[in-house]
VOPAGU-2260 file (C-alpha; in pm, 1 decimal, decimal comma):
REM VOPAGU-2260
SITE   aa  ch    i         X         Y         Z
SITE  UNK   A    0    7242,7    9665,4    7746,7
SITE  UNK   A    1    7374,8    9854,5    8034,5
SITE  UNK   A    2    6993,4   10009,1    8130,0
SITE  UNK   A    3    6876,5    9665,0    8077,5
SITE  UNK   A    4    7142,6    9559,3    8325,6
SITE  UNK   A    5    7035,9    9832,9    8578,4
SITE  UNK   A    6    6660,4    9768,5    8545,5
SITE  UNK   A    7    6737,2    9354,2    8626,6
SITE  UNK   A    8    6961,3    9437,9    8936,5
SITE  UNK   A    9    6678,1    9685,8    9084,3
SITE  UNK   A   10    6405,6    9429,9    8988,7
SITE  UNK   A   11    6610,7    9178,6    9163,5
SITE  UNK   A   12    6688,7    9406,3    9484,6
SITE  UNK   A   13    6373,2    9519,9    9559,7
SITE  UNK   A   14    6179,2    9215,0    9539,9
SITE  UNK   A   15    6243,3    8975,3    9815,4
SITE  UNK   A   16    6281,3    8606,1    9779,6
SITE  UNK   A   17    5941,8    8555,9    9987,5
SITE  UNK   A   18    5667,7    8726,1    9765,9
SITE  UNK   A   19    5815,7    8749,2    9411,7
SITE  UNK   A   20    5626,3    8886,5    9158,3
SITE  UNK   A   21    5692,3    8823,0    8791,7
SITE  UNK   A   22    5948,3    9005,8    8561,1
SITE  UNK   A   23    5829,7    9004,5    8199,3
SITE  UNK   A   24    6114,2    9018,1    7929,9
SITE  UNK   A   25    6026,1    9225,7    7620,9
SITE  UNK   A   26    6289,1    9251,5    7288,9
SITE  UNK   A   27    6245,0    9569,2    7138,1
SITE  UNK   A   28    6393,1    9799,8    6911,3
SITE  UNK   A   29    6632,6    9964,7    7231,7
SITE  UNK   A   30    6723,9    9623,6    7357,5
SITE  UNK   A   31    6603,5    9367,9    7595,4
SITE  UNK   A   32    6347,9    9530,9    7855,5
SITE  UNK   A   33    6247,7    9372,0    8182,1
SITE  UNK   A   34    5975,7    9477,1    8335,7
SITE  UNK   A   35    5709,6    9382,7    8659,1
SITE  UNK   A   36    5408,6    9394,4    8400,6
SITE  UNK   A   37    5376,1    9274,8    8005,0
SITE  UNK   A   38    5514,4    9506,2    7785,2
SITE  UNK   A   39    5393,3    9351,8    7457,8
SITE  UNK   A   40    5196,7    9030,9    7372,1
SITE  UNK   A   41    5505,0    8882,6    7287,7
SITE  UNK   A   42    5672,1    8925,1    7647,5
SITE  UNK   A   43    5812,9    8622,1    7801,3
SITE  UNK   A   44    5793,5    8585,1    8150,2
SITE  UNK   A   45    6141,9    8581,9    8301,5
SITE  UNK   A   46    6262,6    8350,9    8570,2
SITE  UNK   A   47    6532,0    8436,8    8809,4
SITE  UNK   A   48    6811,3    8235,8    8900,9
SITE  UNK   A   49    6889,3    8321,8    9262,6
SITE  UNK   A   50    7072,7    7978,3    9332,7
SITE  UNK   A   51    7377,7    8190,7    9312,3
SITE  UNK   A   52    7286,8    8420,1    9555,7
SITE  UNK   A   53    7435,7    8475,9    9873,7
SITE  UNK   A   54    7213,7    8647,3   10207,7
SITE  UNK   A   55    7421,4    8734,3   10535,5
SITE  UNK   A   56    7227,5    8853,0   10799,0
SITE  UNK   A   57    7392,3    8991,3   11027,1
SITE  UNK   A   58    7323,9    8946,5   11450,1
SITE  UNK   A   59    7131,7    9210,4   11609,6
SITE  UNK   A   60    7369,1    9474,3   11671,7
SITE  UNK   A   61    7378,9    9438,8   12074,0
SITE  UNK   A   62    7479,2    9126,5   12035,4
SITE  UNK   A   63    7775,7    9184,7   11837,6
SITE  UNK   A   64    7898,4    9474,5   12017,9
SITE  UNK   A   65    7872,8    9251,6   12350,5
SITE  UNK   A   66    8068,9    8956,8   12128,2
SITE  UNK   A   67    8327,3    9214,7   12034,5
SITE  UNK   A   68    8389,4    9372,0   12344,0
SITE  UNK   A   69    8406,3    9036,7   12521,1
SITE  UNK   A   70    8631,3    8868,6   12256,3
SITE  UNK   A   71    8898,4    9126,6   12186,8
SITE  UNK   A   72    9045,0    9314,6   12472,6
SITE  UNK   A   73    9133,3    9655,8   12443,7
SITE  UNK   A   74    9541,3    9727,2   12417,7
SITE  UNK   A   75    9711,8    9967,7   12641,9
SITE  UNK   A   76    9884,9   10222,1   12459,8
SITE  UNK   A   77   10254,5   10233,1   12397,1
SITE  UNK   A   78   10429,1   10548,5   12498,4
SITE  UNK   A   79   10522,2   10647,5   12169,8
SITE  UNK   A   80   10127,2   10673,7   12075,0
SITE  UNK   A   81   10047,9   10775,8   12389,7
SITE  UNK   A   82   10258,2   11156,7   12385,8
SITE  UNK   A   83   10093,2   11431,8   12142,0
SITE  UNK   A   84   10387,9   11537,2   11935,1
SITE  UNK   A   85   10443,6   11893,3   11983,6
SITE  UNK   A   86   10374,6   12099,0   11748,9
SITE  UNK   A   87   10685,0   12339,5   11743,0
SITE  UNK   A   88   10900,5   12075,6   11681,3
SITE  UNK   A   89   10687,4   11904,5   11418,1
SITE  UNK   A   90   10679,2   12204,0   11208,3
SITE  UNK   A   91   11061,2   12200,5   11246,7
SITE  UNK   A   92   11133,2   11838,0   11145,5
SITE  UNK   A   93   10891,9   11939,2   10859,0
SITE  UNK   A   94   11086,8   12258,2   10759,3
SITE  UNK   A   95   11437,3   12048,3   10769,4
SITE  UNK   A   96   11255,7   11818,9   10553,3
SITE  UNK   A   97   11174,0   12041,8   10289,0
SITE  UNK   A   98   11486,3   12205,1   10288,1
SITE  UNK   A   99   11659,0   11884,8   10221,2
SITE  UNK   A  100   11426,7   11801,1    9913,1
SITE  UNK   A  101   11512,1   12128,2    9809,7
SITE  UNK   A  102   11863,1   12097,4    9806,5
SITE  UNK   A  103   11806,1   11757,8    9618,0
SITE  UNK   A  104   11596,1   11897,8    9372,4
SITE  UNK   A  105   11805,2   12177,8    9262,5
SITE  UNK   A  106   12136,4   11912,5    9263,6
SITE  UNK   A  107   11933,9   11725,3    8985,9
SITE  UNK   A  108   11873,6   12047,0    8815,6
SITE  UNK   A  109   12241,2   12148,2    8785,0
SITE  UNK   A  110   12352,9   11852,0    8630,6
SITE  UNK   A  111   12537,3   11495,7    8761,8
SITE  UNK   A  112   12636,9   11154,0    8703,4
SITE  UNK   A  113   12432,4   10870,0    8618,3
SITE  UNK   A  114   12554,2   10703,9    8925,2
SITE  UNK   A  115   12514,2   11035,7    9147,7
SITE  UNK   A  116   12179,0   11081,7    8983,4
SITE  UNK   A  117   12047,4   10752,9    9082,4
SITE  UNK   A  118   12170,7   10833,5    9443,2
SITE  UNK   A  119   11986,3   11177,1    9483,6
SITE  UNK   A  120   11670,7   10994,3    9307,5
SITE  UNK   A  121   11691,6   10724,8    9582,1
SITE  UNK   A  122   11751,9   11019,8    9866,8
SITE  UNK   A  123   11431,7   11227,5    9684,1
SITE  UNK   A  124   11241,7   10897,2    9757,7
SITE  UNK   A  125   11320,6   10867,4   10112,2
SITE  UNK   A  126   11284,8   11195,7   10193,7
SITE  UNK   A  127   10891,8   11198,5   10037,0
SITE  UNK   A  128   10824,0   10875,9   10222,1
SITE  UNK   A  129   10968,9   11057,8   10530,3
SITE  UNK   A  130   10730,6   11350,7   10488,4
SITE  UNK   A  131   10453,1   11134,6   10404,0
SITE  UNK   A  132   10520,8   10950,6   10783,1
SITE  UNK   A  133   10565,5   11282,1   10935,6
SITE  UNK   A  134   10241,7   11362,7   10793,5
SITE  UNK   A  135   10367,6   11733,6   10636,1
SITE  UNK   A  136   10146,6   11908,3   10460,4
């Protein structure tokens, strides 16, 4: 069913809605079979139902980087984006982070509360979403 599938949607690609040329549906031992030429005697000739379809064509691509460029200007910068973090520092604000999850990580290995467990799971959290931001490896 799944080849069958496959064979309809490249039938149906590659042919455009201009010049169509028939598809032939055959029933065979494998499955349904559609094909660009008669498979059998018995092959029906299969029409496609296209009123479904959808065609965007796009603008010439000029054109739409002229529309673009004209219709959205370009935003300045804030500071914050505009300074390269350094990269000294970033490794150290990555370092304290780790050490922290460490030090959480071996609290929930030594044992706690339910209540003091569900405060370092909540602090493991923030400190992965943290490193996540801070984008440490």
């Amino acid at each position: 069913m799944r080849v069958a599938t496959l064979v309809l949607g490249s039938l149906l690609l590659t042919h455009s809605a201009e010049a169509q040329t028939p598809i032939y549906r055959c029933a065979g031992g494998a499955g349904t079979v559609y094909s660009d030429r008669p498979c059998a005697a018995d092959a029906d000739l299969h029409e496609i139902d296209d009123s479904r379809v959808t065609v965007y064509t796009p603008a010439p691509a000029d054109k739409q980087l002229s529309t673009k460029a004209a219709t959205k200007p370009m935003k300045a910068k804030s500071p914050r984006q505009a300074r390269l973090p350094d990269p000294a520092e970033h490794r150290l604000t990555c370092a304290k982070l780790e050490q922290s999850l460490r030090d959480v990580r071996t609290k929930m290995r030594t044992g706690y509360s339910a209540k003091q467990g569900e405060r370092l799971k909540m602090r493991q959290r923030q400190l992965d979403q943290r490193r996540r931001l801070e984008k440490c490896g």
